[in-house]
C-alpha positions as CSV (number, residue, x, y, z in Angstrom):
1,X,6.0,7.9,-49.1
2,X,4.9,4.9,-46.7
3,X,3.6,2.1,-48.0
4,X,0.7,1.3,-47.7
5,X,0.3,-1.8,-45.1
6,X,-1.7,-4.3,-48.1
7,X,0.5,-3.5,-50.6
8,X,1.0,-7.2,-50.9
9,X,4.6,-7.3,-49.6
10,X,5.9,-9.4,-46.8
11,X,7.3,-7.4,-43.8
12,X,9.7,-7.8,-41.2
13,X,10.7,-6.6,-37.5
14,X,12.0,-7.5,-34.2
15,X,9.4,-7.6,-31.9
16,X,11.2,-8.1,-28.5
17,X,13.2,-5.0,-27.3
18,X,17.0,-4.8,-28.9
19,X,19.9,-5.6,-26.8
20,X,21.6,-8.8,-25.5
21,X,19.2,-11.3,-23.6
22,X,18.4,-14.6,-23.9
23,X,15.7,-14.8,-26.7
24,X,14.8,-12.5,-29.2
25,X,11.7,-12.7,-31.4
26,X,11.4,-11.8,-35.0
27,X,7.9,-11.7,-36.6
28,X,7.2,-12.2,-40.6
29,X,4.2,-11.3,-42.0
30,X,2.6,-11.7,-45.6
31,X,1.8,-13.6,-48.6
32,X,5.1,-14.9,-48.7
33,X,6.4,-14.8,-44.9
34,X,6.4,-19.2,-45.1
35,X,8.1,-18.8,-48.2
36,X,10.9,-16.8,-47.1
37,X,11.6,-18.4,-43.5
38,X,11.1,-22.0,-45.3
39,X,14.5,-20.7,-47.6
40,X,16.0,-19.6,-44.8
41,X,16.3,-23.0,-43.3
42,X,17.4,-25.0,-46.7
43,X,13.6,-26.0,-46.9
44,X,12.8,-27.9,-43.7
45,X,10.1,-26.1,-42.4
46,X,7.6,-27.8,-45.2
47,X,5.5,-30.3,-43.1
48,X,5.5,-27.8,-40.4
49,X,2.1,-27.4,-38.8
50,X,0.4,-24.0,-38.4
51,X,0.0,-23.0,-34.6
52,X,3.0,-25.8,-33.3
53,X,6.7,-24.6,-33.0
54,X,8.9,-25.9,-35.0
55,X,12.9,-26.6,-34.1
56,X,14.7,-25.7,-37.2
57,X,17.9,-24.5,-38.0
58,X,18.6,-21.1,-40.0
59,X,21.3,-20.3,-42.4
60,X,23.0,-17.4,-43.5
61,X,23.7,-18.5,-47.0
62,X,25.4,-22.4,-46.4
63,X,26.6,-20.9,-43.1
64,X,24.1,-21.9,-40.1
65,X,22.9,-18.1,-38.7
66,X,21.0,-20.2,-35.0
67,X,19.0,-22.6,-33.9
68,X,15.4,-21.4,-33.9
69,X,11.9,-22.4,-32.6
70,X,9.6,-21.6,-35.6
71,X,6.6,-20.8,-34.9
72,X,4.4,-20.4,-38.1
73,X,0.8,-19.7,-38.6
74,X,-1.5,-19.7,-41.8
75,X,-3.9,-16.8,-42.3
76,X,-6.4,-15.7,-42.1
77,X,-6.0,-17.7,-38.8
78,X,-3.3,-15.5,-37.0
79,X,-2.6,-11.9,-35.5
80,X,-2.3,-9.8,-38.6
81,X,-4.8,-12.0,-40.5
82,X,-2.1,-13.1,-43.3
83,X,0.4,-15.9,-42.9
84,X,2.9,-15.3,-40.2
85,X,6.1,-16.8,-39.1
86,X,7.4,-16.2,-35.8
87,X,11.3,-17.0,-35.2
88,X,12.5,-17.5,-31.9
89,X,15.9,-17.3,-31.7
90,X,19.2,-16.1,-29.2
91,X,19.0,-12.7,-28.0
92,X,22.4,-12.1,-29.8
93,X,22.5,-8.4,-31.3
94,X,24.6,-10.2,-34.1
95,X,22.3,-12.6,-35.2
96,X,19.2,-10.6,-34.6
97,X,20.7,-7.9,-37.5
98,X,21.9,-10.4,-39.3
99,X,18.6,-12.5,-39.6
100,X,16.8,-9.5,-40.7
101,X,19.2,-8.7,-43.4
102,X,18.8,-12.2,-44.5
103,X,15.1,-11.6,-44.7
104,X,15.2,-8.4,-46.5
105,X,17.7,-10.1,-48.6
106,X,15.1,-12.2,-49.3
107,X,12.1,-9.9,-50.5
108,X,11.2,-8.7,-47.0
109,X,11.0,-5.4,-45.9
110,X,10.9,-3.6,-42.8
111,X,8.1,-3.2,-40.7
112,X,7.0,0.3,-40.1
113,X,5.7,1.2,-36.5
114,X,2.5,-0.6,-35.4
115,X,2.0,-1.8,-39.4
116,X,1.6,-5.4,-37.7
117,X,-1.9,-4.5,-35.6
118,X,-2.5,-1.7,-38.3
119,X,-2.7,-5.0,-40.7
120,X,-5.1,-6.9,-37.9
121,X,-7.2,-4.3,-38.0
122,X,-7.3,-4.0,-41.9
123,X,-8.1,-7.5,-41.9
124,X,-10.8,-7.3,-39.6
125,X,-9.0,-9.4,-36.5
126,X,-9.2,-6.2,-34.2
127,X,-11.1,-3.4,-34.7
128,X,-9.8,0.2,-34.2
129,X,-10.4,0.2,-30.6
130,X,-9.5,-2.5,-29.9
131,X,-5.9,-2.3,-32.0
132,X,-5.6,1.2,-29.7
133,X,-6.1,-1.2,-26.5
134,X,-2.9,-3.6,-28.2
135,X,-0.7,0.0,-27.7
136,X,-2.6,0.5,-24.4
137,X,-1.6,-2.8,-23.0
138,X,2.2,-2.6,-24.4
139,X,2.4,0.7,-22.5
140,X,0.6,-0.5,-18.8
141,X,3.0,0.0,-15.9
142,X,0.7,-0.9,-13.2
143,X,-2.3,-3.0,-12.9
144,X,-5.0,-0.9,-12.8
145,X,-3.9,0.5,-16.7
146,X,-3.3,-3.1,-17.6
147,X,-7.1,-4.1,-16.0
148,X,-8.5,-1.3,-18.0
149,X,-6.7,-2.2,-21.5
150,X,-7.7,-5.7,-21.0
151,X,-10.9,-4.6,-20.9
152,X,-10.7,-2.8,-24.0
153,X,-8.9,-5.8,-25.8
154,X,-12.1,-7.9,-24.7
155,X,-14.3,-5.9,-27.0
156,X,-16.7,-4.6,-24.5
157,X,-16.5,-1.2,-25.2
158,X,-16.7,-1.7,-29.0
159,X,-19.3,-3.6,-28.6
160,X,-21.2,-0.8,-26.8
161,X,-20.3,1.4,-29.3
162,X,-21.7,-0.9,-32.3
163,X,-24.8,-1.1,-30.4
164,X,-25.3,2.2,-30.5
165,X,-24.4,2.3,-34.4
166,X,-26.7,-0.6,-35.2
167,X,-29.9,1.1,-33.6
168,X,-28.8,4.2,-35.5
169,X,-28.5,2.4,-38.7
170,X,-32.2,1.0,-38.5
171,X,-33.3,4.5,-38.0
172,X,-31.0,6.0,-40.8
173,X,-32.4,3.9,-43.3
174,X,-36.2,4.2,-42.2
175,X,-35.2,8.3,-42.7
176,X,-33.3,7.3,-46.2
177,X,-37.0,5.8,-47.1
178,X,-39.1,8.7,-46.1
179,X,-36.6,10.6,-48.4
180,X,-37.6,8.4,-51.5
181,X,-41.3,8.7,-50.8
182,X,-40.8,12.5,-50.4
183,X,-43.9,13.4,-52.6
184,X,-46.3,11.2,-50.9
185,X,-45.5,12.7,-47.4
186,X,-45.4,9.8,-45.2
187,X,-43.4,8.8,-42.0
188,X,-41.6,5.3,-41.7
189,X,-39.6,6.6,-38.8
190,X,-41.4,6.2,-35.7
191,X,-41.1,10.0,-34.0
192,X,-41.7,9.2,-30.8
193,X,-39.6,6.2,-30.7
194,X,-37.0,7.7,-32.0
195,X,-37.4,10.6,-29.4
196,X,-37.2,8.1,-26.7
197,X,-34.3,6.2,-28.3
198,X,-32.1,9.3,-28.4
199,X,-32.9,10.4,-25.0
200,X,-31.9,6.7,-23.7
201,X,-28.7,7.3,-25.9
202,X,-27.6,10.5,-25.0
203,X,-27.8,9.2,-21.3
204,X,-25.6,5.7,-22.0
205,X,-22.9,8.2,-23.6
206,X,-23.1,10.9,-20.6
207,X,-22.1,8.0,-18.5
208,X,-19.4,7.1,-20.4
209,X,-18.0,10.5,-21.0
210,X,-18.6,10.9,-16.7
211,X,-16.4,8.4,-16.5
212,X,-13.8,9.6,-18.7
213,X,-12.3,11.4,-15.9
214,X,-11.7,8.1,-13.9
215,X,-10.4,6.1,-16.5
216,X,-8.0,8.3,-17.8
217,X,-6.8,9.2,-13.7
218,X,-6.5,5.2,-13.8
219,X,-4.6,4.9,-16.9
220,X,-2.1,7.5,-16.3
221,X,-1.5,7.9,-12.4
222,X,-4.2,9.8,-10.1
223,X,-2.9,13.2,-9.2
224,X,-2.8,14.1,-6.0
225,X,-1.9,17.5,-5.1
226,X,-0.3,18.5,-1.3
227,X,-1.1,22.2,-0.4
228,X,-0.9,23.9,3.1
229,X,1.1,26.7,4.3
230,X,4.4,26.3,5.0
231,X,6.1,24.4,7.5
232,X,3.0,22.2,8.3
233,X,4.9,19.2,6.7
234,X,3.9,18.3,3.0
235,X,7.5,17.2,2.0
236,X,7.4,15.1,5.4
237,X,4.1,14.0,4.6
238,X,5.4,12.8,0.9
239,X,8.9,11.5,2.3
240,X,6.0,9.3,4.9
241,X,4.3,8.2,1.2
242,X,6.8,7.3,-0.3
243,X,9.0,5.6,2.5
244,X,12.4,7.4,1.1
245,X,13.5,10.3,1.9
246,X,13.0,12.6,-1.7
247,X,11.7,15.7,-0.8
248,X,13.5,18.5,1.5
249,X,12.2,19.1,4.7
250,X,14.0,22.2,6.5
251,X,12.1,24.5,9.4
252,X,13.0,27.1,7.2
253,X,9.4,29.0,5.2
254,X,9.6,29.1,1.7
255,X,12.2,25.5,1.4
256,X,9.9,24.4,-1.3
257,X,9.3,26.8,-4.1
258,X,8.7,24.6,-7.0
259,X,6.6,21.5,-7.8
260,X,8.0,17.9,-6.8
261,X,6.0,15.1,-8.5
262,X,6.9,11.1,-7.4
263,X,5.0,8.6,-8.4
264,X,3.7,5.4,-6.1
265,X,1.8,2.6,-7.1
266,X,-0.7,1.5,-4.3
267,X,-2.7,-1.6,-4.3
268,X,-2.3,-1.9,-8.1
269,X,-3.3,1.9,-8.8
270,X,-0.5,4.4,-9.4
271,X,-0.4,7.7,-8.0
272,X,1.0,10.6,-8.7
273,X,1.9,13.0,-5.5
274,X,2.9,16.5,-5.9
275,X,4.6,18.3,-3.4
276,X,4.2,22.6,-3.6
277,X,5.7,25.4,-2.6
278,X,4.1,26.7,0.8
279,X,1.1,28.6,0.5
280,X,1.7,32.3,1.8
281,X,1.8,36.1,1.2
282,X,5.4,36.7,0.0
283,X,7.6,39.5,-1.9
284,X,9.9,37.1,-3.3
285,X,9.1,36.9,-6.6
286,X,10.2,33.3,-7.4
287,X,8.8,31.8,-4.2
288,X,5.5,33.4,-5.8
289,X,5.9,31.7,-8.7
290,X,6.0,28.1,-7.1
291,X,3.2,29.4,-5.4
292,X,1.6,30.1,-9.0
293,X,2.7,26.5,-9.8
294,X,1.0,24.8,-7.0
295,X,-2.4,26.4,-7.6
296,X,-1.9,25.4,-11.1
297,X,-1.3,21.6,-10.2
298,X,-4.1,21.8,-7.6
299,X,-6.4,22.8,-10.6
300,X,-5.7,19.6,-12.0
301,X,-5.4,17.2,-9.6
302,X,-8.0,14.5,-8.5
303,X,-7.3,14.8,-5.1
304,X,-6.1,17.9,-2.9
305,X,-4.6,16.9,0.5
306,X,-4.6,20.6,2.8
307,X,-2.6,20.5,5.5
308,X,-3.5,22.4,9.0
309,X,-1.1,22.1,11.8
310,X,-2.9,20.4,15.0
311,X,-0.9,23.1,17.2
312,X,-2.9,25.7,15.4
313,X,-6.3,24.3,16.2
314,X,-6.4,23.8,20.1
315,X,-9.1,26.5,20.7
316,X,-12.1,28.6,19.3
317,X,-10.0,31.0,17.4
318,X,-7.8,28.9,16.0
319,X,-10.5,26.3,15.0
320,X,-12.1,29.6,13.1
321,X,-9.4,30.8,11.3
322,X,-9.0,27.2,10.0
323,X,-11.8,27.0,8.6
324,X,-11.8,29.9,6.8
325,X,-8.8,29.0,5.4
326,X,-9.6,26.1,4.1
327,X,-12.8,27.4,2.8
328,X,-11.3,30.1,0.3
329,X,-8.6,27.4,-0.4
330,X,-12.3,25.2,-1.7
331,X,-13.1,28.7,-3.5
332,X,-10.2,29.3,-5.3
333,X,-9.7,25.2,-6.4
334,X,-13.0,25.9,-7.4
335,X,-12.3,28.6,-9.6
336,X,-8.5,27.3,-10.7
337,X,-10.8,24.1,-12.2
338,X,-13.4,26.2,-14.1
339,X,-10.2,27.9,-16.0
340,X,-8.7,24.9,-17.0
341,X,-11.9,23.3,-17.9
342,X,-11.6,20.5,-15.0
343,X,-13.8,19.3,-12.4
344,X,-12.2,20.2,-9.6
345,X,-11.0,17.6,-7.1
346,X,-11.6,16.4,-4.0
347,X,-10.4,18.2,-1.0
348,X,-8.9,16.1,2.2
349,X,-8.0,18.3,5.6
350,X,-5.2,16.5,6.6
351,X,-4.7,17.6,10.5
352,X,-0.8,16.9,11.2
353,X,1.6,16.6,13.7
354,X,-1.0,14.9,16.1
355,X,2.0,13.6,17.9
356,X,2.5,16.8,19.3
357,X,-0.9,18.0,19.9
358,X,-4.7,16.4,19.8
359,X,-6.7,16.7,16.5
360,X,-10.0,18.4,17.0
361,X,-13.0,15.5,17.2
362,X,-15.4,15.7,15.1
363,X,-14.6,19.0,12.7
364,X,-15.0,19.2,8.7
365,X,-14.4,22.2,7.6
366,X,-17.2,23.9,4.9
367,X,-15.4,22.9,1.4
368,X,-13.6,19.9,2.9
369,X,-14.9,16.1,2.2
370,X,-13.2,14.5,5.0
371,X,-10.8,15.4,7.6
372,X,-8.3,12.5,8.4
373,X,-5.6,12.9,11.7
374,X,-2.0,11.8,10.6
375,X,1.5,12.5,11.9
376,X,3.7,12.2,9.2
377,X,6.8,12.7,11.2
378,X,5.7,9.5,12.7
379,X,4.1,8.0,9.7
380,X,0.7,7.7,11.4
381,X,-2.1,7.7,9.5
382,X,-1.3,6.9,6.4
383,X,-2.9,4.3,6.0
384,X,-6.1,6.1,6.3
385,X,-5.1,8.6,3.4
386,X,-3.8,5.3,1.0
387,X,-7.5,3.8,1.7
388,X,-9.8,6.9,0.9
389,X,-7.0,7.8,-2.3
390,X,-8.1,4.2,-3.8
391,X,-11.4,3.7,-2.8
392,X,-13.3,5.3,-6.0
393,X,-10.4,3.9,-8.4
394,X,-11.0,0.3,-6.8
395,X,-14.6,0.2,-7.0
396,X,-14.8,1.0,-10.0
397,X,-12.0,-1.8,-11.5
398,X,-14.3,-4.4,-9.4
399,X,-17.3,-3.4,-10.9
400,X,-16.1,-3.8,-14.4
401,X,-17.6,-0.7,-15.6
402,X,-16.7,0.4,-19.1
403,X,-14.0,3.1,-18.5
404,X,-13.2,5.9,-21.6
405,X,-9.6,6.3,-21.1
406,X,-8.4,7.6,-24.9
407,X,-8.9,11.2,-25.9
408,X,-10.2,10.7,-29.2
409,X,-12.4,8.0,-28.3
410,X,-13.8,10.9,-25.9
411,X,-13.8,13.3,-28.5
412,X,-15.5,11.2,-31.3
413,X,-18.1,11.1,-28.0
414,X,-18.3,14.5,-27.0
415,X,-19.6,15.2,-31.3
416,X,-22.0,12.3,-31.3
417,X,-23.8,13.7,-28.3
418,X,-23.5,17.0,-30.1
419,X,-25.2,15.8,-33.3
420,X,-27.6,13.6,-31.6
421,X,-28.8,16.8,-29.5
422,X,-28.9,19.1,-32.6
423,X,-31.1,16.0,-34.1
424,X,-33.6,16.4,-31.0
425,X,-34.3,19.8,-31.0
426,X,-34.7,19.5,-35.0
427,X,-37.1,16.9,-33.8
428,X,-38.9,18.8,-31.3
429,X,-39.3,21.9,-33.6
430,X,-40.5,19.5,-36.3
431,X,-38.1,19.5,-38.9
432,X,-38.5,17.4,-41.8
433,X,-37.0,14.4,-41.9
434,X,-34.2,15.2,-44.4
435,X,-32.8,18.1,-42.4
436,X,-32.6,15.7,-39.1
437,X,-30.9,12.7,-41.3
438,X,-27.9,15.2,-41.5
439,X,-27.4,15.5,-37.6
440,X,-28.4,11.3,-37.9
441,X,-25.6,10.6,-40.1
442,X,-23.1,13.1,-38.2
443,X,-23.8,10.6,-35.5
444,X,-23.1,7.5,-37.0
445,X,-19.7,8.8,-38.7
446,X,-18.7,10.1,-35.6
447,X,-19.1,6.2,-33.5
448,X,-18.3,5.0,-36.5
449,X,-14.4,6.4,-36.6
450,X,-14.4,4.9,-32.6
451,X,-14.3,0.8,-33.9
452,X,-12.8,2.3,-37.3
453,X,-16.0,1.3,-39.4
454,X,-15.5,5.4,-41.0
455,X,-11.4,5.8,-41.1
456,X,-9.8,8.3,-42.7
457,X,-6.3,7.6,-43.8
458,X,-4.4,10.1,-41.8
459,X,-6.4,8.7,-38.5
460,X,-5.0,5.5,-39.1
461,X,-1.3,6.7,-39.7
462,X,-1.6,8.9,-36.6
463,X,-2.5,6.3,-34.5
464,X,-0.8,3.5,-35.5
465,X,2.6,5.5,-36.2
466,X,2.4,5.8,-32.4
467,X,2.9,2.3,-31.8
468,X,6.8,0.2,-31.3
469,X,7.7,-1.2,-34.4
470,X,7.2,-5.1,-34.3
471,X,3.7,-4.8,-33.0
């Protein structure tokens, strides 16, 4: 079995990534981590002060192992809460393997994955959300994911969260008293202002869970899906995107028949473009299927860029017949959404090849948001695309909202709201107040296992078993 992380041993781990470079970190953590490093250099890091590196040598037995900068720290005033060593030393894969074995020679033993922040947290230096945010930050590839785990590692979210739970609390214990004063039927628990606390409530946690959605886009690349029939040039328009040529662009229908996805990162926000196969009646029965496919991304995508040829739209008819097109393409994202349980995105008419023929002034087709003129041949345009794709996602980093972007912290939302709703309808048939303390409490355990103030076990080693050992 794992140990448990306050078993009272002292733990080890490299905490920089393995390989040759030109400094590695190893971290030491526990009652005896000073102890243990102090032995290691023949007793010269005594007189050390906690929080100022240290330049000591290490030895392997009598035989010096490097010269390290020691960086030691006495708890509870460092990360994990317990006394902590950190030793700087070459990015040799020799001596990193043979420090450690020197360590666990020593007493140590090896850090399991995340057990460092899993320790901060049991300490109370982090809560859970804010360990989750550690992970989040270690894992940020672009700056709008680093912006929002920042954000998370700053406590504003948790401290939203144990807002809520405080307010709760006060009401939970008012009900608790009603309980013990059962027999003389009174009320301690103000009805109505617990009616209009709930209501306020259940409208704080509908924004967060609106802005879920956003977060999470943020987080891990905004899908954006290219659709259009074929030939009107989506893998010329992602080749534009891009600015590399990645995608095959032949005159020949049907070049595309599966999914392409490349990612590009655009004024700090990363996106992920899809290319599909061309939209359009066919017999071929794997061409159909990438067809299949590309409805399927569409259903989940944030954005939906439709392509209509400019040739196509140079009179009456033409306009017409785009716009019905376009239209039952709306109906059936519409519907592709609602299956997958999605709000479905928004949908951009992209007119192309305007260097070849004029874009119709002034026409948005039912269904459509916006209709933007590009040739993509020519790379014109784009610009316009790359500033509607990142005006939501930019406007919403600047405002320093608080963006959900973890499932179960949108989950452990989705059943407070629940409970709390259950608790106002109790309310409103006019339950007693021992049959609406059970939705109350529901509630409470259910923000309660966000900041990890209720943790079951098995929560803990699912999240923090997803974490790099050394952090």
């Amino acid at each position: 079995m794992p140990a448990h992380p306050l078993d009272g041993t002292t733990i080890c781990a490299l905490s920089t990534p393995p390989g040759r470079g030109g400094v590695a970190v190893v971290r030491v953590s526990g009652p005896e981590a000073w102890t243990v490093v102090n032995g290691l250099c023949q007793g010269r890091l005594n007189g050390a002060s906690p929080g100022k590196a240290a330049l000591r040598q290490l030895f392997d037995g009598d035989q010096p192992l490097d010269e390290a900068l020691l960086l030691p720290f006495r708890g509870p005033r460092s990360f994990t809460g317990e006394d902590v060593v950190e030793c700087h030393i070459h990015g040799s894969p020799y001596i990193v393997q043979r420090l450690m074995e020197c360590l666990v020679d020593a007493g140590c033993r090896p850090a399991l994955p995340g057990e460092f922040t899993q320790r901060a947290f049991l300490h109370g230096k982090r809560d859970l959300a804010q360990a989750e945010a550690i992970g989040d930050l270690i894992d940020a590839e672009h700056a709008g994911a680093h912006r929002l785990a920042l954000q998370q590692l700053g406590g504003g979210f948790s401290r939203e969260i144990q807002g809520f739970r405080d307010a709760l609390i006060e009401y939970a214990a008012l009900m608790e008293l009603e309980l013990d004063f059962g027999e003389e039927d009174v009320e301690f628990a103000d009805r109505d202002g617990y009616r209009k606390h709930v209501h306020d409530l259940l409208g704080r946690i509908d924004e967060l869970l609106h802005g879920f959605s956003t977060g999470r886009a943020i987080a891990e690349g905004v899908p954006v899906a290219i659709l259009g029939a074929p030939n009107r040039g989506k893998s010329t328009l992602l080749n534009a995107l891009l600015r590399e040529d990645r995608a095959i662009v032949s005159d020949t229908p049907g070049t595309t028949r599966d999914t392409l996805e490349e990612v590009l990162t655009l004024e700090g926000i990363r996106f992920r473009f899809i290319d599909t196969a061309g939209l359009r009646e066919t017999e071929d029965n794997i061409e159909a299927e990438g067809i299949r496919r590309a409805w399927a991304k569409a259903a989940s995508a944030r954005f939906v860029l439709y392509l209509l040829d400019a040739r196509d739209l140079q009179d009456e008819a033409g306009l017409q017949q785009a716009e019905q097109e376009v239209t039952a393409a709306a109906d059936q994202l519409t519907a592709a959404a609602q299956e997958v349980g999605e709000p479905a995105g928004t949908l951009l008419v992209l007119v192309n090849k305007t260097d070849l023929a004029p874009a119709p002034a002034k026409w948005c087709p039912e269904g459509a948001e916006e209709v933007l003129h590009i040739s993509a041949e020519e790379r014109q345009g784009l610009e316009h695309i790359e500033q509607r794709l990142g005006r939501d996602y930019r406007s919403a980093l600047a405002e320093d909202r608080i963006l959900v972007t973890n499932l179960r912290h949108r989950e452990a939302l989705q059943r407070t709201r629940e409970a709390l709703q259950r608790a106002l309808d109790g309310l409103e048939a006019g339950l007693s107040g021992d049959l609406l303390a059970v939705d109350h409490k529901e509630a409470l355990d259910q923000l309660g296992r966000i900041t990890g103030a209720i943790t079951p076990d098995d929560l803990l080693g699912h999240i923090f078993g997803n974490f790099c050992i050394g952090k």
